[in-house]
N, C-alpha and C positions, 0 to 999 in steps of 0.2 A: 409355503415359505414366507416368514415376514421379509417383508421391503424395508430397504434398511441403506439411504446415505451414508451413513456415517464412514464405511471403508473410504467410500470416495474422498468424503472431508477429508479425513486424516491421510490418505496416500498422497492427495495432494500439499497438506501442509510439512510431511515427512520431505519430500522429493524437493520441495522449494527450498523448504529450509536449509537443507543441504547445499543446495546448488547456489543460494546466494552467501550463506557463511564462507563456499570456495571463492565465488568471486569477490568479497567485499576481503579477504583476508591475501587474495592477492591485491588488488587496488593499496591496501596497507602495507605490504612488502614493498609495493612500486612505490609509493611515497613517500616513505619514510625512509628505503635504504638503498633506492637508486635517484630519487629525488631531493631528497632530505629536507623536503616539506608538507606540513602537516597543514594544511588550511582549515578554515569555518566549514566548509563544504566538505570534508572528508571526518571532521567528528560530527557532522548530524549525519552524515551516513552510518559511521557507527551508531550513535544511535538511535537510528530508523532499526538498523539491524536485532539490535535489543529491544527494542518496542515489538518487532516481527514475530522474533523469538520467544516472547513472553507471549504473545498471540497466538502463534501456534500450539504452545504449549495450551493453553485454556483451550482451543480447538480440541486436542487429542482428548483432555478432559474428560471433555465436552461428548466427546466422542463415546469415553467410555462407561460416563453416565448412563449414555442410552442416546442423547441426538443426532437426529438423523433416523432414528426410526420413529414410525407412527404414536402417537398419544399414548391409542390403545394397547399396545406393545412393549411400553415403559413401564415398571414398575411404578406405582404412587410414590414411593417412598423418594424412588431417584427424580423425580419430577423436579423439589426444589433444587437439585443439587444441577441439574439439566439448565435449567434456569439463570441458573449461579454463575455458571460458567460462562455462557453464552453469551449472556447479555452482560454480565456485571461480572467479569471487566474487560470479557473477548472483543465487544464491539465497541469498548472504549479504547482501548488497545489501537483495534484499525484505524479509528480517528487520527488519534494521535500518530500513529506510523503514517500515514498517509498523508501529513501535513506538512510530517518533517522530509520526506519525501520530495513533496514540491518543492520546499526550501533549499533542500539539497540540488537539486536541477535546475531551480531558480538562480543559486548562487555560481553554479557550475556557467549557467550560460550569459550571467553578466561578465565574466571574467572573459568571455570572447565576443561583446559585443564592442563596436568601436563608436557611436552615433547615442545621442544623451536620450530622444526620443526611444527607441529600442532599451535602453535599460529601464525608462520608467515604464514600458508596457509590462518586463518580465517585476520589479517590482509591485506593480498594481497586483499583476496577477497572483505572487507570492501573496500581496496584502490580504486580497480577497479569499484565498484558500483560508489563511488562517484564522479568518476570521468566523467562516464557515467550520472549519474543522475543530474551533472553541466554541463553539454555541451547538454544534452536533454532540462534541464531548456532553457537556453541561446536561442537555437535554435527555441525552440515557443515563446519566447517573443521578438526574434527578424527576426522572419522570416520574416515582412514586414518596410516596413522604410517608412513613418511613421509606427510606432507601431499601433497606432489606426488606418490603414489604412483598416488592416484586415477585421475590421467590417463596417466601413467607406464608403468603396467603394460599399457599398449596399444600404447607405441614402440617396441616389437621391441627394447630394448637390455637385455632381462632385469633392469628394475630389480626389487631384492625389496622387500615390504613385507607388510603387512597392513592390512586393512579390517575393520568392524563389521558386523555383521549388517545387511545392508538393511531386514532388518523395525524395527529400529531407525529408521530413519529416515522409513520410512513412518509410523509408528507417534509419533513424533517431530510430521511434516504433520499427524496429525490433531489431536495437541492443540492445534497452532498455532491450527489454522483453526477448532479446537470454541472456548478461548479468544477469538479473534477475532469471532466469530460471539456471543458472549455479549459481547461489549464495547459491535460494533455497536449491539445492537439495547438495552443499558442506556443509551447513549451517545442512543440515536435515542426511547425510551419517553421518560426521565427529563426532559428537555428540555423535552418534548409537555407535560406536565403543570406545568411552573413556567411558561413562556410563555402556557398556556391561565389562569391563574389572574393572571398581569400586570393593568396596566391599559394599554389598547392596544384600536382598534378590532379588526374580525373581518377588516378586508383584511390589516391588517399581522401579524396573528398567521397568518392564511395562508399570506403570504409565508415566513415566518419559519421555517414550518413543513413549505414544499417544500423548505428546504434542505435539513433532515431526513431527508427521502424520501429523498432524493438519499446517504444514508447507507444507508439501509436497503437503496438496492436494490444499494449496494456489498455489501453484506453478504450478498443473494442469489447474488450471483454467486461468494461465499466458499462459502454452500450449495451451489450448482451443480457446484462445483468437487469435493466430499466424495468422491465415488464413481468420480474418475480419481486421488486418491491413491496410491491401490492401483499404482500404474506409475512410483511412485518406488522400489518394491523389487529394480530392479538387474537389470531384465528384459535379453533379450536385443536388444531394440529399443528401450531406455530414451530412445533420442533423437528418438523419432519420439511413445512414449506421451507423454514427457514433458512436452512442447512443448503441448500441451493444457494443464498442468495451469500452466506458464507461463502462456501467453495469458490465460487466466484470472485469472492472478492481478495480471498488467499491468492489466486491465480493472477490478477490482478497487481499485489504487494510484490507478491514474488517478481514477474517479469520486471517493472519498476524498478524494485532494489538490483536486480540482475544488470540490465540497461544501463542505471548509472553506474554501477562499477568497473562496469566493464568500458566505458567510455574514457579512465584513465589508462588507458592495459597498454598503452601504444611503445614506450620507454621498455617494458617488460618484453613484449613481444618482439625488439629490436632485439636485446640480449639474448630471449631462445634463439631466434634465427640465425644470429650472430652476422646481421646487418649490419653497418657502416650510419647505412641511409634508405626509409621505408619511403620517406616522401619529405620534400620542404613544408612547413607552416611558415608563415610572415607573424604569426599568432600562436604559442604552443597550448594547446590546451591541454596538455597533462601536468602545465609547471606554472601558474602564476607567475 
């Protein structure tokens, strides 16, 4: 029987997908028509959501090309087209979603910090994602010259070109995800500590503080993922290693996108309940 990721990619980007379009399309009902505001923070989550979307979609592709299973196992002919997807423009895609991402959680938790020091930490660290997450871009769309050479040089039509060193681009994943991984978890402390210091009983600072979690264990899964980098250096079964280090990083988008949406739900969930009053804020953070 061939071995074959690819279910997994795809069940995972299928099941995400779904689950964050419910929660970002409520977060957009709470804002717009029990709140009746629309902030910065709630159109890059939109769209973060469309970057996701368009990501998953090349995932599935990606999927039905053939990756996820072995070299030897793929047809020659779908090789470029495996290629195509994958890389150009699936993992420009998560760049980009995952940058707008931070900006979205970045933006979300200056609007509940009260101390000047504390917003420029969560700005630095906005600065420093995007700055990373433009030079990650850059460097997979331009790793070969021709660009299309990438997939190209697999068609049998002798295209010529040149590529960059693959350690380059492994090397590249890891600052993504060291970055990343230092965002999360200022992104998921910083919060802990002005929320814990509010005035707000201990339910709702509870609450308030799984959404957090719900960050943090995105951020695990950025850890988890550290030690299959290493199989973006251009192996000879790059389509079979790589698809790991994909899945993972869906799994990752996903919970993220999830997380922040769900971090406005509070106004909405008063309505189902048909609450009065969930808890006091001195701060609302579902309303600017």
């Amino acid at each position: 029987m061939t071995e074959n990721l690819g279910p997994q990619a795809a069940g995972a980007a299928c099941f995400l997908l779904g689950l964050t379009w419910l929660f970002v399309s409520l977060r957009c009902y709470c804002k717009i028509e029990l709140l009746h505001h629309f902030g910065p923070e709630d159109y890059l989550c939109l769209i973060t959501q469309v970057l996701f979307t368009a990501y998953s979609i090349f995932v599935l592709l990606g999927v039905h090309y053939g990756v996820g299973k072995h070299t030897v196992d793929i047809l020659p002919v779908d090789i470029p087209a495996c290629l195509k997807v994958l890389t150009q423009p699936a993992q420009q895609l998560y760049c980009l979603a995952a940058t707008t991402l931070k900006f979205t959680i970045g933006l979300f938790i200056v609007r509940i910090t009260a101390k000047p020091y504390q917003r420029t930490i969560v700005w630095s660290v906005m600065a420093v994602s995007g700055i990373i997450g433009v030079y990650s871009f850059l460097i997979i769309l331009l790793q070969c010259q021709p660009i299309a050479y990438f997939w190209g040089r697999f068609d049998g039509n002798g295209m010529r070109g040149s590529c960059i060193n693959t350690v380059i681009i492994s090397r590249t994943a890891y600052a993504f995800s060291a970055v990343s991984c230092w965002s999360d978890w200022t992104f998921c402390i910083l919060p802990g500590f002005i929320i814990w210091r509010l005035e707000m009983n201990l339910r709702t600072k509870a609450s308030v503080l799984i959404l957090f979690v719900l960050g943090a264990i995105a951020s695990a899964v950025t850890i988890v993922r550290f030690p299959y980098l290493s199989n973006l250096n251009g192996n000879a079964d790059f389509l079979y290693t790589a698809t790991i280090v994909r899945t993972l990083s869906t799994i990752e988008l996903g919970i993220g996108i999830t997380a922040v949406a769900a971090a406005t739900l509070r106004p909405l969930l008063r309505q189902f309940l048909g609450q009065s009053r969930l808890g006091s804020l001195s701060v609302d953070i579902s309303n600017p």
